[in-house]
Backbone as ProteinMPNN parsed JSONL, in Angstrom:
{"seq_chain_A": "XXXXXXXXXXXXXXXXXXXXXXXXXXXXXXXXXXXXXXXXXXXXXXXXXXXXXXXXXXXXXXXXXXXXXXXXXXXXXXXXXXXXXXXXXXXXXXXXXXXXXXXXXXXXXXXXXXXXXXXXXXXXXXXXXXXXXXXXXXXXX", "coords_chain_A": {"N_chain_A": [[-19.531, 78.628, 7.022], [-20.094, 81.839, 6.907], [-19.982, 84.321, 9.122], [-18.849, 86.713, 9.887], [-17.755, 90.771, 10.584], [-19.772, 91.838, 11.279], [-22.586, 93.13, 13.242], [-23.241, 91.242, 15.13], [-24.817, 90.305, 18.486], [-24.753, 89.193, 21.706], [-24.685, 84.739, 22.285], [-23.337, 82.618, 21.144], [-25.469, 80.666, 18.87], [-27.469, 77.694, 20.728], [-28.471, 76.174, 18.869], [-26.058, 76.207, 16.546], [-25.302, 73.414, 16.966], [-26.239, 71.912, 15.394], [-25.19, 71.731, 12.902], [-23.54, 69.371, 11.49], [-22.154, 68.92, 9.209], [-20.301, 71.394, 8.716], [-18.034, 72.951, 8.113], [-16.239, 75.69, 8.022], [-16.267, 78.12, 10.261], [-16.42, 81.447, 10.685], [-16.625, 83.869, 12.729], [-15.798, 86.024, 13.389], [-15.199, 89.58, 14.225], [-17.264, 90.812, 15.508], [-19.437, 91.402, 17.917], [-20.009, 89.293, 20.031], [-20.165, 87.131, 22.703], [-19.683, 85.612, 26.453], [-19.487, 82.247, 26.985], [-17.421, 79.925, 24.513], [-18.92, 77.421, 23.56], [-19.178, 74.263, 24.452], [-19.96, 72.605, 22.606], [-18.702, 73.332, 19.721], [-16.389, 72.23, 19.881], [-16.705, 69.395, 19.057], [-18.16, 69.595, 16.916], [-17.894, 67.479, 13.855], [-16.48, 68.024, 11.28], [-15.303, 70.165, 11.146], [-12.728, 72.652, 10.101], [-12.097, 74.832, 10.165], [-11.821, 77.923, 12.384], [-13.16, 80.96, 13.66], [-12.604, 83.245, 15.693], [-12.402, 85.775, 16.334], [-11.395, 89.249, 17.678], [-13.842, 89.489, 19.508], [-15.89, 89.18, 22.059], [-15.573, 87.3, 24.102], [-15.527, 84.702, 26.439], [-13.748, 83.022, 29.592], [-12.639, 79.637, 29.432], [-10.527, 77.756, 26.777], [-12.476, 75.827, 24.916], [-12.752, 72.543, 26.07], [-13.061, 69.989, 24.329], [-11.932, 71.066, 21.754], [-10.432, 70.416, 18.675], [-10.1, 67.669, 19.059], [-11.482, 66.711, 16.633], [-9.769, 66.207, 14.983], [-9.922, 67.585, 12.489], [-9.372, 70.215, 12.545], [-7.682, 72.794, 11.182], [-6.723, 75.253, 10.8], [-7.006, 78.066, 13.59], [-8.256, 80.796, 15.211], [-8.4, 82.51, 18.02], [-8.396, 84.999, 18.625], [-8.028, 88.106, 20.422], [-10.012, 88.171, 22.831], [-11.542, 87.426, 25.741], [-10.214, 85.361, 27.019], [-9.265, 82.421, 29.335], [-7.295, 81.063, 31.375], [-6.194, 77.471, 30.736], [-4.531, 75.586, 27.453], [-6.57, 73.425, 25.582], [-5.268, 69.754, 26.166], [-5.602, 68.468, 23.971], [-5.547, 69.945, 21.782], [-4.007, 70.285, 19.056], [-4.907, 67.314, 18.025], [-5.173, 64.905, 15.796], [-2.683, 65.911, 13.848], [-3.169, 68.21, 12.013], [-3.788, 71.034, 12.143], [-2.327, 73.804, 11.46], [-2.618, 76.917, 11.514], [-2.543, 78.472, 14.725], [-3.82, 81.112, 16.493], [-4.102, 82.788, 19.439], [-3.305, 85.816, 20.51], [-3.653, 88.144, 22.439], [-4.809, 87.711, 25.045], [-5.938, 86.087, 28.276], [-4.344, 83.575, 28.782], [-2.75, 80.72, 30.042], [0.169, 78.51, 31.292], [1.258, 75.308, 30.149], [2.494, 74.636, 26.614], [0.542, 72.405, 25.024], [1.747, 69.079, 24.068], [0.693, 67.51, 21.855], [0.99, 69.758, 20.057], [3.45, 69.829, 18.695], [5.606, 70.78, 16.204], [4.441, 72.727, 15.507], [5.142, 76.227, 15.262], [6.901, 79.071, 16.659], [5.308, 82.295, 15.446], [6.263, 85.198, 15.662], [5.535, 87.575, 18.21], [5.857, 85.575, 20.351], [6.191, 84.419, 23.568], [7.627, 83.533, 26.43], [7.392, 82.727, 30.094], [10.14, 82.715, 31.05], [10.56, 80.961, 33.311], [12.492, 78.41, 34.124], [13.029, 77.49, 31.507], [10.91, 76.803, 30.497], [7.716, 75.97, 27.9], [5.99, 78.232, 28.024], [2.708, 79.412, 27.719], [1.24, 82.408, 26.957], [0.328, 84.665, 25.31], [0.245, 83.978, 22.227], [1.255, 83.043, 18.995], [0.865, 80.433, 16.669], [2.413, 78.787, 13.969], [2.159, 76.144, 11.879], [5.603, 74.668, 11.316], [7.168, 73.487, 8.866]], "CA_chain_A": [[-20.454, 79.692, 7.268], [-19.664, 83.028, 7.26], [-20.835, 85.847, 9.628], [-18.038, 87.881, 9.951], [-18.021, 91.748, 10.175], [-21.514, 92.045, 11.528], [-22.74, 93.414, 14.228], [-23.998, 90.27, 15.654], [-24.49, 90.192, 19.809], [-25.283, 87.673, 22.249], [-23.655, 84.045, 22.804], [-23.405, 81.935, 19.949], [-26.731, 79.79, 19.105], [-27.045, 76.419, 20.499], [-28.692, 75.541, 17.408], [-25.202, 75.519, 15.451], [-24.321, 72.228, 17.078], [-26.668, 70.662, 14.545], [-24.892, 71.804, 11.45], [-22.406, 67.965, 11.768], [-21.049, 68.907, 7.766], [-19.755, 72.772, 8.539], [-16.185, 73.069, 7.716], [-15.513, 76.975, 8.222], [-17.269, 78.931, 11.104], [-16.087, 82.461, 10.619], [-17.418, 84.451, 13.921], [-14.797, 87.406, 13.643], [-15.289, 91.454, 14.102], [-18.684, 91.255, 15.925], [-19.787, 91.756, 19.365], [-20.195, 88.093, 20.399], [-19.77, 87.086, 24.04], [-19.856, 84.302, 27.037], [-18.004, 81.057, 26.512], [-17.259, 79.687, 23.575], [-19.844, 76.445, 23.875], [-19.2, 72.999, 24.236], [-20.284, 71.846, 21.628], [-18.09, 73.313, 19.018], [-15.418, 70.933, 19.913], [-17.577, 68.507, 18.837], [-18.746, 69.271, 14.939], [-17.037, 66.325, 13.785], [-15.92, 68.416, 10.31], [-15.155, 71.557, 11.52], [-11.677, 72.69, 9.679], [-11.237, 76.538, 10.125], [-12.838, 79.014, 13.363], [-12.241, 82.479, 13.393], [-13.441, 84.175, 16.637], [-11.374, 87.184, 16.936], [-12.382, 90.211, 18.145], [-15.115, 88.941, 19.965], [-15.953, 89.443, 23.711], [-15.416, 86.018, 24.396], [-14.664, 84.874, 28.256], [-13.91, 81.215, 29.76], [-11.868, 78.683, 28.617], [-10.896, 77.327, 25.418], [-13.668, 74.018, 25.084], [-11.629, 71.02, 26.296], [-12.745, 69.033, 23.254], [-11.805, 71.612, 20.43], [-9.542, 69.411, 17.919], [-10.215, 66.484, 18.965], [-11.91, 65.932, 15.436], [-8.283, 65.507, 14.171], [-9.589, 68.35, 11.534], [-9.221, 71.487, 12.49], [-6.574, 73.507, 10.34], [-6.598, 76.641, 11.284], [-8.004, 78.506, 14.552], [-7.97, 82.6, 15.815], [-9.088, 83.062, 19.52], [-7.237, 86.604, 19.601], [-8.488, 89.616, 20.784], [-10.982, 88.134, 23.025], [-10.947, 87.386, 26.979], [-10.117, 83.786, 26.998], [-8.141, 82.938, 30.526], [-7.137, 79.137, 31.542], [-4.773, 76.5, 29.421], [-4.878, 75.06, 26.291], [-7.022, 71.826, 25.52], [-4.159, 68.872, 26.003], [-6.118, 67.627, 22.415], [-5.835, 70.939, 20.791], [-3.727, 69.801, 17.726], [-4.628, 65.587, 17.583], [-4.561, 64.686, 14.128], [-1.64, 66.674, 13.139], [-3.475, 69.053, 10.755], [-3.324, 72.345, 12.813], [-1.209, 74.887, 10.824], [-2.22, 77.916, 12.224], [-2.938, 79.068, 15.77], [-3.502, 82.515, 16.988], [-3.967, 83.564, 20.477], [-3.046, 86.931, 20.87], [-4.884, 89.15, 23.408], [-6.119, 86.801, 26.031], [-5.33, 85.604, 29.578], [-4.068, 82.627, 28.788], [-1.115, 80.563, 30.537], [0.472, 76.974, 30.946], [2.496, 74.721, 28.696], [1.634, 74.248, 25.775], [0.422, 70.922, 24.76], [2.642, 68.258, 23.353], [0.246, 67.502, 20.681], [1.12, 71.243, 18.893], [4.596, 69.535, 18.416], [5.238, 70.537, 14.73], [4.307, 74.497, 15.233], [6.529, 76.948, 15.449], [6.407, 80.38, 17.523], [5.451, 82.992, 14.589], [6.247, 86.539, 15.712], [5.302, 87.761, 19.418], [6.128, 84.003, 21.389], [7.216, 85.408, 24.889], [7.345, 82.437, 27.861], [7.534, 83.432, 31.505], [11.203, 82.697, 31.274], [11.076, 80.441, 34.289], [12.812, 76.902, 34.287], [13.062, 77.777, 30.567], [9.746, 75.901, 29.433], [7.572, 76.621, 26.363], [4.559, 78.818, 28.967], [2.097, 80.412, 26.925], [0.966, 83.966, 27.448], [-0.704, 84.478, 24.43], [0.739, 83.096, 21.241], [1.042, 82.927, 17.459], [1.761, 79.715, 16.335], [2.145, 78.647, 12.588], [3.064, 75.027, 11.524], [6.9, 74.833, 10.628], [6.862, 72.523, 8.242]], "C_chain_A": [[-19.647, 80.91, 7.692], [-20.032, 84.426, 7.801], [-20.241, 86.517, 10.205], [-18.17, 89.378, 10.097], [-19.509, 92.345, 10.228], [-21.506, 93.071, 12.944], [-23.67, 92.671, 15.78], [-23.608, 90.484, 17.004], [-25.104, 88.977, 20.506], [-23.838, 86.089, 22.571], [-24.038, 83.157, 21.338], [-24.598, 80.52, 20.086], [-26.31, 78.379, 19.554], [-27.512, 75.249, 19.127], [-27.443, 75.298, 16.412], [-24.848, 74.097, 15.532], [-25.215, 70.939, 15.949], [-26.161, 70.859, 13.338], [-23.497, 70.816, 11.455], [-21.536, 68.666, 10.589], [-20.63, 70.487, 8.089], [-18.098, 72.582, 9.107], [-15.507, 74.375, 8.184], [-16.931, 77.181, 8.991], [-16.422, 80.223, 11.415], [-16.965, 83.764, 11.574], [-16.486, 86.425, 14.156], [-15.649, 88.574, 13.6], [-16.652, 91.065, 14.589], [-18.575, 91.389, 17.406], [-20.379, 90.675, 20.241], [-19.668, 88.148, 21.996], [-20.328, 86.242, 25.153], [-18.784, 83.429, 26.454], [-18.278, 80.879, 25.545], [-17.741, 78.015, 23.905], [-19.216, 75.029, 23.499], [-19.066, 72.357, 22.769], [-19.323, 71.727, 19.774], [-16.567, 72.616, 18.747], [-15.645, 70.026, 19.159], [-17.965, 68.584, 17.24], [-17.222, 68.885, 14.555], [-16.202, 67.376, 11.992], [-15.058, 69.804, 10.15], [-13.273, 71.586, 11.166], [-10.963, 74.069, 10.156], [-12.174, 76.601, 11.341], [-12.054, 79.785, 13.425], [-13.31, 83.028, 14.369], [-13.253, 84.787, 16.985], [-11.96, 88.35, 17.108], [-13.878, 90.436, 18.435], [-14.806, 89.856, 21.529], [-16.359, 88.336, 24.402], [-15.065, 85.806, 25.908], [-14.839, 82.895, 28.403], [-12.712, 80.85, 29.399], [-11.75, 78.159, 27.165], [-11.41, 75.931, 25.837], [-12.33, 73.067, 24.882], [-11.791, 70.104, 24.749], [-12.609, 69.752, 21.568], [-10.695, 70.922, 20.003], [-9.658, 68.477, 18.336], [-10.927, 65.671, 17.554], [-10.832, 65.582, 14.711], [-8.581, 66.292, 13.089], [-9.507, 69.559, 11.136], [-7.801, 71.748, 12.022], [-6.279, 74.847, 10.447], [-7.74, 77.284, 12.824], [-7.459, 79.275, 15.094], [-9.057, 82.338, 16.92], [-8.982, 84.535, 19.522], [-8.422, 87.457, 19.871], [-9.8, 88.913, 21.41], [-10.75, 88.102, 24.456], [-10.959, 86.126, 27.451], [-9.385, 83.594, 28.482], [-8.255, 80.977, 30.257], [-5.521, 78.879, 30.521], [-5.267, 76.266, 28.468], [-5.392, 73.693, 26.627], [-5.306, 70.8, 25.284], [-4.335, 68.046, 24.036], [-6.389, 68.197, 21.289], [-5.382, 70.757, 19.164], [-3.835, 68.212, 17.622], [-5.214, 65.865, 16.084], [-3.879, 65.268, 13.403], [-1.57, 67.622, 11.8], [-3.444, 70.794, 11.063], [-2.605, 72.891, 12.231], [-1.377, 75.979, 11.321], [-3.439, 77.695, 13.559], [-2.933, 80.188, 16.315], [-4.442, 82.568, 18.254], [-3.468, 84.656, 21.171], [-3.931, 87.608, 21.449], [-5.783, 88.405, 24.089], [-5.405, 86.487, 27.063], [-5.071, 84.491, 29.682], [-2.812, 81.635, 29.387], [-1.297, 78.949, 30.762], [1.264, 76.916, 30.028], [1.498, 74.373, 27.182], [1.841, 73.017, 24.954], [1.289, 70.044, 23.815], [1.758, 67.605, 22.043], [0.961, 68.947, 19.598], [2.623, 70.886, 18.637], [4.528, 69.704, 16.784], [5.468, 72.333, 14.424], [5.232, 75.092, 15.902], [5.901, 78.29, 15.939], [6.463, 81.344, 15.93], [5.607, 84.539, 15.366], [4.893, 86.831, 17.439], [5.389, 87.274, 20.746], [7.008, 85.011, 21.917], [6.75, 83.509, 25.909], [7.759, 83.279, 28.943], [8.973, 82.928, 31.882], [11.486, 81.827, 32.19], [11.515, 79.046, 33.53], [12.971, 77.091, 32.837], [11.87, 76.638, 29.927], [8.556, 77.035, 28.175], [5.827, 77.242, 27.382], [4.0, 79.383, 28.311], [1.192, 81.611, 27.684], [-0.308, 84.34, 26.397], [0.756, 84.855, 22.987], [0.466, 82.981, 19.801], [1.653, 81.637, 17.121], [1.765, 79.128, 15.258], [3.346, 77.333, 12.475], [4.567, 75.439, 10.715], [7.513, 73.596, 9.917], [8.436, 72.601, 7.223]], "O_chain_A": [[-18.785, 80.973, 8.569], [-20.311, 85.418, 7.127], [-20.77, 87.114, 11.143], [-19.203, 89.546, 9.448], [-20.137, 93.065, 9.452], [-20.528, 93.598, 13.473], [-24.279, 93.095, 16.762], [-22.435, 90.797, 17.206], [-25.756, 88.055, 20.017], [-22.657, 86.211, 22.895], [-25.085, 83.266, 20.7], [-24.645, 79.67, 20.975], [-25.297, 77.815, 19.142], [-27.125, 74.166, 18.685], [-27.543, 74.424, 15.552], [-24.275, 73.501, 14.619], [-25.007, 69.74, 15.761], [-26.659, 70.128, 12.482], [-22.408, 71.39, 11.425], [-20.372, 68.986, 10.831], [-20.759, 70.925, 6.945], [-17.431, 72.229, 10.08], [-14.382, 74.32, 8.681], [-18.069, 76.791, 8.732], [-15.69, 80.139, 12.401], [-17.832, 84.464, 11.053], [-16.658, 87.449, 14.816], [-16.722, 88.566, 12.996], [-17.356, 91.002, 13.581], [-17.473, 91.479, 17.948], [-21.172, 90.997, 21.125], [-18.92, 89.023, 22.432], [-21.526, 86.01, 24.996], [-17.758, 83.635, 25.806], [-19.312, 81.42, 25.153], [-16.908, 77.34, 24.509], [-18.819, 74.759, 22.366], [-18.17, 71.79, 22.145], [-19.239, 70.789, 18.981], [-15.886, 72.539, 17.725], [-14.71, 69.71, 18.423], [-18.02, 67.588, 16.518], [-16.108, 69.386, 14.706], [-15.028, 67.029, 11.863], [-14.383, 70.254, 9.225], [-12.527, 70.8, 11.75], [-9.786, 74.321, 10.417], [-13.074, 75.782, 11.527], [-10.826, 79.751, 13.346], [-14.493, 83.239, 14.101], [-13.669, 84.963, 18.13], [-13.101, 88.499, 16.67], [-14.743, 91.152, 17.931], [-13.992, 90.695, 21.913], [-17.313, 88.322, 25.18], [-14.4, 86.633, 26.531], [-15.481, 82.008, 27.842], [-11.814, 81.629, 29.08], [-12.734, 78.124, 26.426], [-11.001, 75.163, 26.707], [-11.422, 72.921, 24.063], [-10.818, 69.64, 24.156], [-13.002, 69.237, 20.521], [-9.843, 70.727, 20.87], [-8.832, 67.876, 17.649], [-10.949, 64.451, 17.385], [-10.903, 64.707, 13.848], [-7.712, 66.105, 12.237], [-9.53, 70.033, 10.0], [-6.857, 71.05, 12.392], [-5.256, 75.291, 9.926], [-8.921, 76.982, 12.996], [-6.35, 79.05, 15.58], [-10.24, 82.043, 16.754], [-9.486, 85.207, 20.422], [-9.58, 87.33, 19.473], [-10.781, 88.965, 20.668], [-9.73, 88.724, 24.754], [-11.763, 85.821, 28.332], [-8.869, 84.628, 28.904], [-8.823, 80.154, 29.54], [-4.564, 79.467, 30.019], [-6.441, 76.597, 28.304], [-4.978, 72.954, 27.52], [-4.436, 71.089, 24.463], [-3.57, 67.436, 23.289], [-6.964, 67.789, 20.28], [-6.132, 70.998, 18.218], [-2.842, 67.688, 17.117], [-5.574, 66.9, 15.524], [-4.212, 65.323, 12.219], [-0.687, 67.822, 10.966], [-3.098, 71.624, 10.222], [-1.563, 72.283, 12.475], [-0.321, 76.43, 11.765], [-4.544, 77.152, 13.572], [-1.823, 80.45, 16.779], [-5.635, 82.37, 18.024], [-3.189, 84.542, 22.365], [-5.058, 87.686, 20.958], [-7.005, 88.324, 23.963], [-4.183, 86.556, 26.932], [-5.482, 84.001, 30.734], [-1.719, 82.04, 28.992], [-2.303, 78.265, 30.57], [1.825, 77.749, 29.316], [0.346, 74.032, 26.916], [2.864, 72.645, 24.379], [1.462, 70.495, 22.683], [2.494, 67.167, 21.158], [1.33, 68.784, 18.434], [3.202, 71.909, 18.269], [3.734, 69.07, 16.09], [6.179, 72.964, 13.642], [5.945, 74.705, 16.827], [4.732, 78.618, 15.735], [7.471, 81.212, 15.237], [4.464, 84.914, 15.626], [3.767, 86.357, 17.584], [5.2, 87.848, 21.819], [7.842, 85.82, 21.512], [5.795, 82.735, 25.855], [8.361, 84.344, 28.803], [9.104, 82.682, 33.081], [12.695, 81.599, 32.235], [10.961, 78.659, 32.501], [13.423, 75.946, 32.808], [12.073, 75.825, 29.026], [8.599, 78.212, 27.82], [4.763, 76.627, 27.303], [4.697, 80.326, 27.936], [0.631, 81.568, 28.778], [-1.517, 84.305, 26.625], [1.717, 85.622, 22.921], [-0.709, 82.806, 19.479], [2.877, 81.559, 17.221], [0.684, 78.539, 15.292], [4.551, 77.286, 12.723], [4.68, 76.251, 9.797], [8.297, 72.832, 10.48], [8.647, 71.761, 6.348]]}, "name": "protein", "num_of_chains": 1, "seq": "XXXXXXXXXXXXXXXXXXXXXXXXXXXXXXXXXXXXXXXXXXXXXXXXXXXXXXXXXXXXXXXXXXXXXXXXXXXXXXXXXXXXXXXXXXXXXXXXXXXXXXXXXXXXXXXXXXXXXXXXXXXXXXXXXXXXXXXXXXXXX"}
């Protein structure tokens, strides 16, 4: 589904959590805002999300990837704060990740083993670990 480029406002319906077969949820360029709901962790098919330039706030949902089939997923440009889900890449299909433009920090999860820093990867230099700030990360395959 694609509702991109709108001028959609509000928080995202809880009615999507009944669409189980949706593969792409394309939420970009609108005026969206609140957390990013539970539930979308949860649609068991869900491959792509694109929620960038939103007005997003919260955490990223603890159980996003855990379907083992997300393949791509854009947070950026929104006001995300917290860590990453520890279950963000399980099933090793994740290729891209973008988090740019958010308050985000921590390590980042030993599942995303695989991806590689694409262009902007900064860590907080301490103890030399892999701290995310906000992050581009594209499987390096």
């Amino acid at each position: 589904m694609d509702l991109s480029n709108n001028m959609f406002s509000g928080e995202i319906p809880e009615s999507f959590a009944e669409l189980k077969n949706l593969t792409l949820l394309n939420l970009f360029r609108n005026k969206l805002h609140g957390a990013i709901p539970d539930f979308i962790g949860y649609l068991p098919e869900l491959e792509v999300l694109q929620l960038w330039e939103n007005n997003f706030t919260g955490s990223i949902p603890q159980g996003l990837g855990r379907n083992g089939k997300l393949q791509l997923l854009d947070l950026s440009s929104n006001k995300l704060t917290g860590i990453l889900p520890p279950d963000l890449c399980s099933g090793n299909r994740l290729e891209t990740l973008i988090l740019l433009g958010n308050f985000l920090f921590g390590n980042i999860p030993e599942s995303s083993l695989g991806l590689g820093f694409e262009g902007g990867a900064e860590s907080d230099g301490e103890d030399g670990d892999d701290s995310v700030q906000a992050k581009r990360l594209k499987r390096s395959d």
